[in-house]
C-alpha positions in Angstrom: -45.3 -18.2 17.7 -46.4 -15.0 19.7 -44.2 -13.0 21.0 -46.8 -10.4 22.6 -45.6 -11.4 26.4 -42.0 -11.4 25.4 -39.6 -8.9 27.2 -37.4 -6.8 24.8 -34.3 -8.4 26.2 -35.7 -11.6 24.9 -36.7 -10.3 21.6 -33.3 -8.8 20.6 -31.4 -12.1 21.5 -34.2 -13.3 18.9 -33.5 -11.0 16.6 -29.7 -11.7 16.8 -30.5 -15.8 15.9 -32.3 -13.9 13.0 -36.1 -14.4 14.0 -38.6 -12.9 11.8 -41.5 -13.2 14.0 -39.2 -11.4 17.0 -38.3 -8.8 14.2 -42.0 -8.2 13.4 -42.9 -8.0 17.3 -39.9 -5.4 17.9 -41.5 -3.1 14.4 -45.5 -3.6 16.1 -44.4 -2.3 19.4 -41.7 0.6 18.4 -43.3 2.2 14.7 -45.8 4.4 16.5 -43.5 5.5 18.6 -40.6 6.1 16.8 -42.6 7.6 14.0 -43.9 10.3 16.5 -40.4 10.9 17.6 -39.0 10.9 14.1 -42.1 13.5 13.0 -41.0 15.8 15.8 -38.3 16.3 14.9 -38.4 16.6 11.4 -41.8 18.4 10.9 -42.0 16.1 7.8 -44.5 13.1 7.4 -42.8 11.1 4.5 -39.4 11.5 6.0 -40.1 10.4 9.4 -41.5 7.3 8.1 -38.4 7.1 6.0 -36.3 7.5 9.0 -37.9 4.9 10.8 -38.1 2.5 7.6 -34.4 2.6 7.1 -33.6 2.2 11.2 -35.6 -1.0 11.3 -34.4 -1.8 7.9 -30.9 -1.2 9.2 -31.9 -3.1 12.6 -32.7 -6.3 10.5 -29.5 -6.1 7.9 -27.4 -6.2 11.2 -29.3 -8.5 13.5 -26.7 -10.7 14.2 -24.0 -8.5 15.1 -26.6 -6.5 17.2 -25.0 -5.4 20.3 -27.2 -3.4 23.3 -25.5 -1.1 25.8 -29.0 -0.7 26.9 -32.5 -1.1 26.3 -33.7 -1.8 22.9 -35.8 1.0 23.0 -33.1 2.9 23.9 -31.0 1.7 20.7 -33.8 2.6 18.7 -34.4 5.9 19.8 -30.7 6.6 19.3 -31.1 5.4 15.5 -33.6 7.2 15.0 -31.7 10.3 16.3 -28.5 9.7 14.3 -30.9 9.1 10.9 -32.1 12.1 11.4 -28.7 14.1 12.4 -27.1 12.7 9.1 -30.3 13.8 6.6 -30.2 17.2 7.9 -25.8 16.7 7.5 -27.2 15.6 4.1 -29.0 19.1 3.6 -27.0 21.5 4.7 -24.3 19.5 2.2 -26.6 20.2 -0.6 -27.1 23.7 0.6 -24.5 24.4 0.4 -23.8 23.4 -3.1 -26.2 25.5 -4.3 -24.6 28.4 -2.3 -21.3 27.2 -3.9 -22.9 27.4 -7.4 -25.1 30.3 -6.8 -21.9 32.1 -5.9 -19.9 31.2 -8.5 -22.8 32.6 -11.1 -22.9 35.7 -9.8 -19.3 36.0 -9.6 -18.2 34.6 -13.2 -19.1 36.9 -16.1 -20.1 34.5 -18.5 -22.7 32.3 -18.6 -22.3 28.6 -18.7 -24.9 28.3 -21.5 -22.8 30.6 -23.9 -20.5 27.4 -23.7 -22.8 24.5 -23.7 -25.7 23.6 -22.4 -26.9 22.5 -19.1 -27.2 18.7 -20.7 -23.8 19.3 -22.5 -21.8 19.7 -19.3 -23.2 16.9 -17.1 -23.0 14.4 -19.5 -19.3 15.6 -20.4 -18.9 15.2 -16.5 -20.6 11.5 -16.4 -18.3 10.4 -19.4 -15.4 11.4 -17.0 -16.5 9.7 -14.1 -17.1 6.6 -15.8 -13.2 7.0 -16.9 -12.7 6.7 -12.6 -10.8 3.7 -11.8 -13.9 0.9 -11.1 -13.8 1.0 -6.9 -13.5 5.0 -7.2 -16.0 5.6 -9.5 -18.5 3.6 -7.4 -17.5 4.7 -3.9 -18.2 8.2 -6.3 -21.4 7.8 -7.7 -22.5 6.1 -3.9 -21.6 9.7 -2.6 -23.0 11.9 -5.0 -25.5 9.9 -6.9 -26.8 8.0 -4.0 -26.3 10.5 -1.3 -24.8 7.8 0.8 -22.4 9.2 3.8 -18.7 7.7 4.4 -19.6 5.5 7.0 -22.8 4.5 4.7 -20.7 3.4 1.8 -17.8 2.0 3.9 -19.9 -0.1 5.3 -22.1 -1.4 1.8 -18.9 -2.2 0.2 -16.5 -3.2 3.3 -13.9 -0.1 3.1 -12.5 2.0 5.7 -14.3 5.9 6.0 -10.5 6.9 5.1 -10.2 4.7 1.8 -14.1 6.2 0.7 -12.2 9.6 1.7 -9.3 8.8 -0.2 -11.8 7.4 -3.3 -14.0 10.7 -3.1 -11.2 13.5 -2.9 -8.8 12.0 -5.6 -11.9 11.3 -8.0 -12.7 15.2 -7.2 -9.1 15.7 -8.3 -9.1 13.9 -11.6 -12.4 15.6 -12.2 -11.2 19.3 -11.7 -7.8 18.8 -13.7 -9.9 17.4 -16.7 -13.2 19.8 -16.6 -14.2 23.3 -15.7 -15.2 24.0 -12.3 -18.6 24.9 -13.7 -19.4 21.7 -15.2 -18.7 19.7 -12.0 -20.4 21.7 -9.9 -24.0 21.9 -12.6 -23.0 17.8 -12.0 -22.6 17.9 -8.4 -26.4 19.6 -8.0 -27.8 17.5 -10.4 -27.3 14.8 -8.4 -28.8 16.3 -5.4 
């Protein structure tokens, strides 16, 4: 069926009785757009298309529990913002990690390599984290490895933010009573 005549209205109730062809009529009309948007504000090519590749992948994972306040331009739009408002929460995180670690270099008068290697201390670290109780050490990895926020991961494995909180701070915890601070945090940027 074509759905070029179709009003938005009508193609989100589509999309909420899971119809591809709606969901491919809603991507035709919005990409372009959206892309632009997303390139403006990021200045980046390859992320603004991933911005808008995870909003419509997003849009389709949760189709049926899609509910408008507004237009579904509107709704889209907003995704697009928040995407974008949680990768640049996602850099300045890893920014400042390496401010963290940078810091802690200059401070400390020894050098981690007199200890062990670079290769040494994160796998030490993994071999810890794979001793994480199993729910921890994946809501863990999803955070660090993944670079999944708390909403992001409560939602992929059905948890409260607070409980992926919880998971995150008490696996940081464990990890600083059994390892020095400057093999988590070698780990920590690793996985950035």
């Amino acid at each position: 069926m074509n759905y070029g005549h179709t009003t938005d209205s009508e193609l989100a109730s589509l999309l909420r009785q899971r119809d591809q062809e709606a969901f491919r009529e809603l991507f035709e009309r919005y990409k372009r757009v959206l892309y632009s948007f997303a390139k403006n504000m990021t200045h980046d090519i390859s992320e603004a298309e991933d911005l808008v590749q995870d909003v419509f992948i997003s849009l389709w994972e949760n189709a049926e529990r899609l509910e408008l306040k507004g237009t579904i331009s509107s709704y889209l739009y907003a995704a697009v913002r928040y995407k974008f408002l949680n990768l640049v929460a996602h850099k300045k995180i890893r920014s400042d990690y390496v401010s963290i670690f940078q810091k802690f270099i200059n401070e400390v008068d020894y050098s981690v390599d007199e200890y062990l290697n670079e290769k040494e201390l994160i796998n030490l670290v993994e071999k810890e984290v794979s001793k994480l109780p199993d729910k921890m050490r994946e809501v863990f990895e999803l955070s660090r490895n993944a670079g999944l926020s708390h909403r992001e991961i409560a939602d992929k494995l059905n948890l409260s933010e607070k409980t992926v909180k919880n998971h995150i701070n008490h696996a940081l915890k464990i990890l600083r009573g059994k390892l020095p601070l400057s093999a988590i945090l070698l780990y920590l940027l690793q996985s950035l």
